[in-house]
C-alpha positions as CSV (number, residue, x, y, z in Angstrom):
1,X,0.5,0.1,2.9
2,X,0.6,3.9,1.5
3,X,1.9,6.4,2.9
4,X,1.3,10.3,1.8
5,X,3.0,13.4,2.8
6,X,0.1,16.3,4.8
7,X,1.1,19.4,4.5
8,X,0.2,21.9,6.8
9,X,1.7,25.1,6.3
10,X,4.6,26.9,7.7
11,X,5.4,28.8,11.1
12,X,8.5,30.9,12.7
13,X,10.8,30.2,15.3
14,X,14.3,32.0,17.0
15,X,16.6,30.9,15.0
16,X,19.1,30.8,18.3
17,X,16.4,28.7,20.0
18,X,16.2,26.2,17.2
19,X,19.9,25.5,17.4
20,X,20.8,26.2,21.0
21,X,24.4,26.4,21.7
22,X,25.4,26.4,17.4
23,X,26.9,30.2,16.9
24,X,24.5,31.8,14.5
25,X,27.3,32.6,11.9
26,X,27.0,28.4,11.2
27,X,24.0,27.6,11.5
28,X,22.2,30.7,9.3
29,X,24.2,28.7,6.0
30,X,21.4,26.1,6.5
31,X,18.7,27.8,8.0
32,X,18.8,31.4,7.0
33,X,17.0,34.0,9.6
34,X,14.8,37.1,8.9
35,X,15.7,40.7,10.1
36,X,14.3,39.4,13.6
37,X,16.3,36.0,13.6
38,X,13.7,33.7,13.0
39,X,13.7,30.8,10.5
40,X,10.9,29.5,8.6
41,X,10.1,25.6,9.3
42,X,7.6,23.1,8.1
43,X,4.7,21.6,10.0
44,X,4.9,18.0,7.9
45,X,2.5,15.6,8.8
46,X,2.5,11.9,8.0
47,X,-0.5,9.5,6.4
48,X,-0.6,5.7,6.4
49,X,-2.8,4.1,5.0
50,X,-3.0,0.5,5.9
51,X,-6.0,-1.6,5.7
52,X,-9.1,-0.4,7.1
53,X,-6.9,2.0,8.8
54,X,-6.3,5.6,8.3
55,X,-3.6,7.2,10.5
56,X,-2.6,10.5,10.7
57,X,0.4,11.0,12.3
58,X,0.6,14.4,14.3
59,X,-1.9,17.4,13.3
60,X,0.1,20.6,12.9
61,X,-0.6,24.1,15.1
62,X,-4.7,24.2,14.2
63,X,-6.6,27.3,14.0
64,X,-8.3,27.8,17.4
65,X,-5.8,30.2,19.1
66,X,-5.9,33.9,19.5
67,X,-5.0,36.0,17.2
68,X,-2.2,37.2,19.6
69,X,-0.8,33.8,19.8
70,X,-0.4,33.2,16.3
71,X,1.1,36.6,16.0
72,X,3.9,34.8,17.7
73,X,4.4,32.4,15.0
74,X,4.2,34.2,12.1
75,X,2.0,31.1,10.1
76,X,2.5,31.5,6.2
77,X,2.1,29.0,3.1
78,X,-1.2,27.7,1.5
79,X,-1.4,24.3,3.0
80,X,-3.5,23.6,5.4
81,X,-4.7,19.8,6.6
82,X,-8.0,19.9,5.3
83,X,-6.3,20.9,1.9
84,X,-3.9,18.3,1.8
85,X,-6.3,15.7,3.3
86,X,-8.8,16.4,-0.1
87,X,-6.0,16.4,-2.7
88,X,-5.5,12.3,-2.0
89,X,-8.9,12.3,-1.8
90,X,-9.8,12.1,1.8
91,X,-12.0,13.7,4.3
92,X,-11.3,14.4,8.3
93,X,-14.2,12.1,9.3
94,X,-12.1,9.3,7.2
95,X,-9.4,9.2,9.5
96,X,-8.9,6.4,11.9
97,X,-6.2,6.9,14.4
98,X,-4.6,10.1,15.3
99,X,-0.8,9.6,16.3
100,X,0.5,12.2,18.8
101,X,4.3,12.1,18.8
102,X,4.0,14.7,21.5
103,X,2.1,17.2,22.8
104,X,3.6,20.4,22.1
105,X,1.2,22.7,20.3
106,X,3.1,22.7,17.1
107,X,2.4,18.7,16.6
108,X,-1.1,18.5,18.8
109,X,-3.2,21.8,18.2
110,X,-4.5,20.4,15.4
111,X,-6.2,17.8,17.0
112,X,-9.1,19.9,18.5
113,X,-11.4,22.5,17.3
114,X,-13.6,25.1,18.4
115,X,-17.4,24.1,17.7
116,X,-19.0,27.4,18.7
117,X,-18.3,27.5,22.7
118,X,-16.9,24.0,22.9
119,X,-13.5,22.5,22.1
120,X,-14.1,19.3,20.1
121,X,-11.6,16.6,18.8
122,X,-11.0,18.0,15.2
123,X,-11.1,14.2,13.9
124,X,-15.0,13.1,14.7
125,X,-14.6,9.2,14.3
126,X,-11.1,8.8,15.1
127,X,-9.3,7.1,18.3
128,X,-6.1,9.4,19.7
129,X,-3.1,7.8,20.9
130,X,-0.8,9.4,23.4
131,X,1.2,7.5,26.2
132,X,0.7,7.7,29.9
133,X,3.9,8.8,30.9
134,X,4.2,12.0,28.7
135,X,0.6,12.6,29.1
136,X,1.3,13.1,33.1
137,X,4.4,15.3,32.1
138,X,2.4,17.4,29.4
139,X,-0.8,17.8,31.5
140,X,1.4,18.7,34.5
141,X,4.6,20.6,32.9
142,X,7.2,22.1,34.5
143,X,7.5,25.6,34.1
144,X,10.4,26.0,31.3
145,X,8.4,23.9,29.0
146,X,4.3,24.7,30.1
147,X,4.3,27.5,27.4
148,X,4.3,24.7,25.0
149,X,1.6,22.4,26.5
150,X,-1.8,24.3,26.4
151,X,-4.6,22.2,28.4
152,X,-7.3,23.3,25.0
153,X,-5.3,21.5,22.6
154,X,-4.8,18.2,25.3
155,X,-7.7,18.0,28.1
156,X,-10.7,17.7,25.7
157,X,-9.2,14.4,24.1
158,X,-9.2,12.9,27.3
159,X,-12.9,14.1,28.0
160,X,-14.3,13.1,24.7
161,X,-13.5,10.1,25.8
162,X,-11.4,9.1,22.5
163,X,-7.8,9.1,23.8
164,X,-6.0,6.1,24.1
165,X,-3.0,4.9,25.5
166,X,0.0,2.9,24.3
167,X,1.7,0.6,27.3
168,X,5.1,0.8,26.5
169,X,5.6,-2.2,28.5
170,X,3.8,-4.6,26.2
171,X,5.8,-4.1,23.4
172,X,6.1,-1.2,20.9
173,X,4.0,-2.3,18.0
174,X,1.6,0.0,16.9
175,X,-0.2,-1.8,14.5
176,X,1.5,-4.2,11.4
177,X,4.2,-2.4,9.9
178,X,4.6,0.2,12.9
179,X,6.9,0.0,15.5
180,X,7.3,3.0,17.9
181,X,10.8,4.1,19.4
182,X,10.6,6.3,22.1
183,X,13.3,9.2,22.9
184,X,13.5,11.3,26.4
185,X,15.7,13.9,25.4
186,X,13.6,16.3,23.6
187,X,10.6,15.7,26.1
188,X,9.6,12.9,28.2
189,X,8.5,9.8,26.1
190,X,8.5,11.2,22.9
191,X,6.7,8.8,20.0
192,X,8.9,8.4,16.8
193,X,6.7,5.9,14.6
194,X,9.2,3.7,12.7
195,X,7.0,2.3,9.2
196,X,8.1,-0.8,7.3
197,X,6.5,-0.5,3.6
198,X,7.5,-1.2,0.6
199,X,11.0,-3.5,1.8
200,X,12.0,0.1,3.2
201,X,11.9,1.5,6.9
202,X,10.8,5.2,7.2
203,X,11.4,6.9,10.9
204,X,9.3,9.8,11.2
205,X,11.3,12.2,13.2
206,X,9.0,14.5,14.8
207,X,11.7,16.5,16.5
208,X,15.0,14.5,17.3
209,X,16.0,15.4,13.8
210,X,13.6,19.0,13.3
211,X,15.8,19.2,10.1
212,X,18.6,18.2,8.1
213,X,20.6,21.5,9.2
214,X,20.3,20.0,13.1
215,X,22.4,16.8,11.8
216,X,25.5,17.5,13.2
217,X,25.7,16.0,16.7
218,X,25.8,18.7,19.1
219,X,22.9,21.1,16.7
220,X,20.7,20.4,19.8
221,X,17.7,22.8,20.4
222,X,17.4,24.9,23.2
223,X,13.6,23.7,23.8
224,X,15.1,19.9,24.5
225,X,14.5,19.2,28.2
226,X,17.5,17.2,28.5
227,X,20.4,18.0,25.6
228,X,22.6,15.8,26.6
229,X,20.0,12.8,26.6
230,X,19.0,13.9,23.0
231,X,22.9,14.1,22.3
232,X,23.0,10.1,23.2
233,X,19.9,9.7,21.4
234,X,21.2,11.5,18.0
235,X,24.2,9.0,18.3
236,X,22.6,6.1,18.7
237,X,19.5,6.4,16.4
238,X,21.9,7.6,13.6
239,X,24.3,4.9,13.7
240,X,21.4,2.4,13.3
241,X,19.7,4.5,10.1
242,X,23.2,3.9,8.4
243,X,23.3,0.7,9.4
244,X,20.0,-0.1,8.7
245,X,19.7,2.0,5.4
246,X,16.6,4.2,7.5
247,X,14.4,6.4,5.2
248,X,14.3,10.0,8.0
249,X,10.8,11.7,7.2
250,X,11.2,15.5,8.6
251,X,8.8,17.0,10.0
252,X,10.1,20.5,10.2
253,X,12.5,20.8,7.9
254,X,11.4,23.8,5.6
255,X,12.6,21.8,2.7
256,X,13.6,18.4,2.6
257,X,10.5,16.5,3.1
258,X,13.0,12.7,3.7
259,X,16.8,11.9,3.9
260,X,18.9,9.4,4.5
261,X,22.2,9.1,6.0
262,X,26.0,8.0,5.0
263,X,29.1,8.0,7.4
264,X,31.9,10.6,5.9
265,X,35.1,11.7,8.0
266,X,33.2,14.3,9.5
267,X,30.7,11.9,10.9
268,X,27.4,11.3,9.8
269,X,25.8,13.4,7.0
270,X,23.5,13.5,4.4
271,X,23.5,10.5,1.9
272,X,20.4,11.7,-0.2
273,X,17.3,14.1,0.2
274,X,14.6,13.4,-2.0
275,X,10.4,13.5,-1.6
276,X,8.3,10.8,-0.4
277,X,6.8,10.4,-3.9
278,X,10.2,9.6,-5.1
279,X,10.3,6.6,-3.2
């Protein structure tokens, strides 16, 4: 198995919003804000190559929206997907499986693509993998977190035809070497793909850990549905990757692309940060 770091630029979010209830005047040492309190973050997607499989885990914001919309999001950096897909030397159409941790439209909207009038999926020969249970939440969303599922980046998977579902009740393998751990806090069902290679494990966040400034314990976003689930779920999951010596690939993190984790007598903090070609 090989896994490769896909880069696909950077966008802008409230900095107050990224860190919820945190006071700004912490919070800005790790994660400076602009004159209009945002902070830049990362839109880090994952590759594993395994076999006859190619898998691209999560797919960045896209292209298709309004110019309006992105206006919102303030996109910068010269990565892109299709750009980091050719530096190793592969193509869209050679992707396999699609992994959707969720289906917010920072993680999903790169999934599909505007052909002319249509909305296509953006990966032609590739299966998509959701779950059933936060496809029902994301296709029907409440109204605190709708503005994050948009039916153009979701619906046209399902009518292509190419989406898949993974039973949660069977099991949690993915395929050899990948387990999935599911988390509820930040939205329902959330897919954290946890990769044995090498005689290491590497967790691919997605946004439990957005960063290694959200760390501490209570650094919980306001965007979580449920703060104090992802609070339990922060706990738990980090007292395992010290245990368990975890590799944490971040998704968001402007930064630090992978961490890992040491118990100090302020809790648990950083051990290392380092690059997935450092491994």
């Amino acid at each position: 198995m090989n896994l490769h770091t896909i880069n696909t630029g950077y966008f802008k979010l409230d900095g107050g919003a990224m860190f919820g209830v945190v006071p700004k005047s912490i919070w800005q040492k790790t994660n400076p804000a602009d004159d209009n309190n945002l902070c830049t973050w990362a839109m880090r997607c994952l590759l594993i190559e395994e076999g006859n499989r190619l898998v691209l885990v999560d797919t960045g914001i896209g292209n298709k929206q309004s110019e309006k919309f992105f206006s919102h999001y303030h996109l910068h950096g010269d990565d892109t997907l299709d750009k980091s897909l050719a530096q190793l030397g592969f193509h869209r159409n050679d992707i396999t499986d699609v992994f959707l941790t969720h289906l917010h439209f920072d993680h999903v909207g790169g999934a599909v693509e505007r052909q002319g009038e249509q909305l296509k999926p953006a990966f032609a020969n590739a299966t998509y993998w959701s779950n059933a249970q936060h496809w029902e939440w994301a296709v029907n969303p409440n109204e605190r977190e709708k503005a994050s599922f948009l039916k153009e980046n979701i619906l046209p998977l399902q009518e292509s035809g190419h989406l898949k579902f993974i039973d949660a009740d069977n099991g949690v393998e993915f395929m050899h070497g990948v387990n999935i751990r599911f988390v509820y806090g930040h939205t329902d069902a959330m897919m954290l793909p946890q990769i044995a290679c090498k005689g290491k494990t590497l967790v691919y966040m997605a946004d439990l850990l957005p960063s290694t400034g959200h760390l501490p314990l209570p650094y919980v976003m306001a965007y979580d549905m449920f703060p104090l689930k992802t609070l339990d779920e922060k706990k738990e999951f980090f007292t395992k990757a010290v245990e368990n010596e975890y590799i944490l690939y971040l998704e968001h993190d402007p930064i630090n692309e992978c961490c890992t984790l040491q118990q100090t007598e302020k809790g648990i903090r950083i051990k290392e940060t380092f690059n997935l070609t450092d491994l």
